[in-house]
C-alpha positions as CSV (number, residue, x, y, z in Angstrom):
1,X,-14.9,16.9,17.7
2,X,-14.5,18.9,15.0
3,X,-15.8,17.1,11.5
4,X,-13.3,17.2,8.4
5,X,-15.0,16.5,4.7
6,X,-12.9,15.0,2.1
7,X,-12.7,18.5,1.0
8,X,-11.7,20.2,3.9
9,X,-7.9,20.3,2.5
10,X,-4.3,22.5,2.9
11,X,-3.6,24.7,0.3
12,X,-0.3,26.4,0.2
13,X,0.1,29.4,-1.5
14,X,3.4,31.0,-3.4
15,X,3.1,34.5,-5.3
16,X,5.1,34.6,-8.6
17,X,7.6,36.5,-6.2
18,X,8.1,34.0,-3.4
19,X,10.5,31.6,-3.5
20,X,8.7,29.8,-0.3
21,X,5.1,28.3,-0.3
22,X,4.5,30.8,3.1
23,X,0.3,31.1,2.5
24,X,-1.8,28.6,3.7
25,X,-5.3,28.4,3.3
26,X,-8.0,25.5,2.7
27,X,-9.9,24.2,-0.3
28,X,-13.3,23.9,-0.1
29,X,-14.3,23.2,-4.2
30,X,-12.4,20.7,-6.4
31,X,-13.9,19.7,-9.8
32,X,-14.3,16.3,-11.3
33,X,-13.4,17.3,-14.7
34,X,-9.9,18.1,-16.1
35,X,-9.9,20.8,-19.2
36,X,-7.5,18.6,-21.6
37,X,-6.9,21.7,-23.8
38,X,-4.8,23.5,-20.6
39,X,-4.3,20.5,-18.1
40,X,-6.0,21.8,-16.0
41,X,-8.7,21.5,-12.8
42,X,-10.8,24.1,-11.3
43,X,-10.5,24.2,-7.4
44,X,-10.9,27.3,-4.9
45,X,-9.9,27.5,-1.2
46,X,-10.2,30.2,1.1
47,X,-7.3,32.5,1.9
48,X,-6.7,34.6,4.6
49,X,-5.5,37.6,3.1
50,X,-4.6,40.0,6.0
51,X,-1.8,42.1,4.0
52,X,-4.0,42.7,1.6
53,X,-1.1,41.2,-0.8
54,X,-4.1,38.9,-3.3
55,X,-5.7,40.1,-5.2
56,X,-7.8,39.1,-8.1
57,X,-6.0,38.1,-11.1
58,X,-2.7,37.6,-9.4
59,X,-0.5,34.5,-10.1
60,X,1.1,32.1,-8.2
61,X,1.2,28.3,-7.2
62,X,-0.4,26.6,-5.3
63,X,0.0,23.4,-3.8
64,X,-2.9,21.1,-2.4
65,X,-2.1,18.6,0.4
66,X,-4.5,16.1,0.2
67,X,-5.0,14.4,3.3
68,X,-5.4,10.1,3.7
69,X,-5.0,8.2,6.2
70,X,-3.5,5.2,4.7
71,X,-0.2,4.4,6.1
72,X,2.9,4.2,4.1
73,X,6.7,4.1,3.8
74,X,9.2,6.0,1.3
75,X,11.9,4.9,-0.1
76,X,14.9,6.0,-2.6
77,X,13.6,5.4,-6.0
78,X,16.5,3.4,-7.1
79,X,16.0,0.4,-5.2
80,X,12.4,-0.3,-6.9
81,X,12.7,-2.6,-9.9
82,X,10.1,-3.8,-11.9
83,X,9.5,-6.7,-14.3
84,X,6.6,-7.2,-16.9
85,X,4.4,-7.0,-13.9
86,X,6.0,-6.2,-10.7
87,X,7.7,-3.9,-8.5
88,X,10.2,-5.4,-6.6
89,X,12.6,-4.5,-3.6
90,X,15.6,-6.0,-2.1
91,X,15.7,-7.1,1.4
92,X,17.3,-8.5,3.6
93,X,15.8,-11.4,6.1
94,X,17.0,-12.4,9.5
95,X,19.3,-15.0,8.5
96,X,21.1,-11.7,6.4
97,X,19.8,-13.6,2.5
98,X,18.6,-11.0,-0.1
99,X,15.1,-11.4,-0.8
100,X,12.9,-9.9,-3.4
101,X,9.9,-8.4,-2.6
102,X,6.6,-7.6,-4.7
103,X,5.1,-4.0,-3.9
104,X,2.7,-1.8,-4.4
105,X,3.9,1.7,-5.4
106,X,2.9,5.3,-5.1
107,X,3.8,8.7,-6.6
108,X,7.3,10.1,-5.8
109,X,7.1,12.5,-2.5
110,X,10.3,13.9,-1.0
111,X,12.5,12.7,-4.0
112,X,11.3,9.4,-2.5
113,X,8.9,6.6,-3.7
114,X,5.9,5.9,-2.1
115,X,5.6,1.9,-0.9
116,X,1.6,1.2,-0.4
117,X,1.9,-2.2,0.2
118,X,4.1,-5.1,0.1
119,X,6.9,-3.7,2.6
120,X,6.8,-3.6,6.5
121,X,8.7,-0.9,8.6
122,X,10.9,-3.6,10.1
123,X,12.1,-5.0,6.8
124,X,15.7,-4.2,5.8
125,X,15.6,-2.5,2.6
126,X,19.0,-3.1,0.3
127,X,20.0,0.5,-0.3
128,X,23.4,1.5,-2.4
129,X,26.8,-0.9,-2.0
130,X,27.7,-3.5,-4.6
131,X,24.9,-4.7,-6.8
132,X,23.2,-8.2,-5.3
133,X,20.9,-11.2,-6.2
134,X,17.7,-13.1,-4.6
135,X,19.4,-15.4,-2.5
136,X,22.7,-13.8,-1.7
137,X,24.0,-14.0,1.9
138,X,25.0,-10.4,2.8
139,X,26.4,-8.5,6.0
140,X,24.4,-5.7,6.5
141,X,25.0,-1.9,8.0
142,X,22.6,0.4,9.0
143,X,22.3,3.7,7.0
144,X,19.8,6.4,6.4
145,X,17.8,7.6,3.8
146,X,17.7,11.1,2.9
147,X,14.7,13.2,2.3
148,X,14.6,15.7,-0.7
149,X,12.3,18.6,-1.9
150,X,9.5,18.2,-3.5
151,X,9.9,22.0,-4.6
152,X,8.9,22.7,-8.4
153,X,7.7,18.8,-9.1
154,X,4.4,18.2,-10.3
C-alpha cells in the first residue's frame, strides 16, 4: 500500500493560454505563512513537463486539490439561511412538515455549498417553489440539483 502524506496533493495546472486546467502534477511543499503584502502562499509541486512547454518564469494558475476524507453533501446556496448564530435548512420530515435544520457549513464548491454537518443524505432538502415556514405541511416532488463550475473562483 502505497503511503500518501498530507502533502502528497493534485495540482492542476493552466498556462496563461489555456482555457482548461489540462496539467496535473503533485505538491510536495506548502508554507505556513501567507505574505499579506500580495496574498499570497509559497507552495511547489512537481510537474511533468514532457513538451517541454514550462518553463521558468512562465505564468499560469494553478489549482490545488486538497484531499480529506470527511464526508459531505452540497447543496444550492440559496436554501441556507442564517440567524445571529445559525445556518439553517428546510426540510421536509416523513409526515411531509417543513422543518428547520441547524448546520454546519463549508466553502462553496461547484456553485454549491458545502453541508459538514447537520444534514443526512436521506433528508429532503426544500429547494425552489413558493417560499415556506417551520411547521408547514407540504406535498413534495423530487428534483435535482445542478452542479456548476468552479472555473475562475477563488
Amino acid at each position: 500500500m502505497k503511503n500518501r502524506s498530507a502533502l502528497n496533493n493534485e495540482v492542476e495546472i493552466a498556462l496563461s493560454d489555456e482555457s482548461q486546467f489540462v496539467r496535473k502534477g503533485t505538491l510536495n511543499f506548502l508554507d505556513n505563512a501567507l505574505d499579506r503584502s500580495s496574498g499570497t502562499i509559497h507552495a511547489r509541486a512537481t510537474v511533468p513537463n514532457s513538451d517541454f512547454l514550462l518553463t521558468p518564469g512562465e505564468f499560469g494558475r494553478v489549482r490545488v486539490n486538497l484531499r480529506s476524507s470527511r464526508q459531505v453533501l452540497l447543496v444550492p446556496d440559496a436554501v441556507v439561511s442564517a440567524d445571529q448564530t445559525d445556518r439553517m435548512v428546510l426540510v421536509v420530515n416523513a409526515d411531509g412538515v417543513v422543518k428547520a435544520k441547524k448546520v454546519e457549513t463549508g466553502a462553496l464548491r461547484y456553485g454549491l455549498r458545502v453541508i459538514y454537518g447537520g444534514l443526512s443524505a436521506s433528508d429532503h432538502v426544500v429547494v425552489g417553489g413558493p417560499p415556506v415556514r417551520p411547521d408547514t405541511k407540504v406535498v413534495t416532488k423530487d428534483g435535482s440539483i445542478v452542479v456548476g463550475s468552479d472555473e475562475g473562483s477563488n
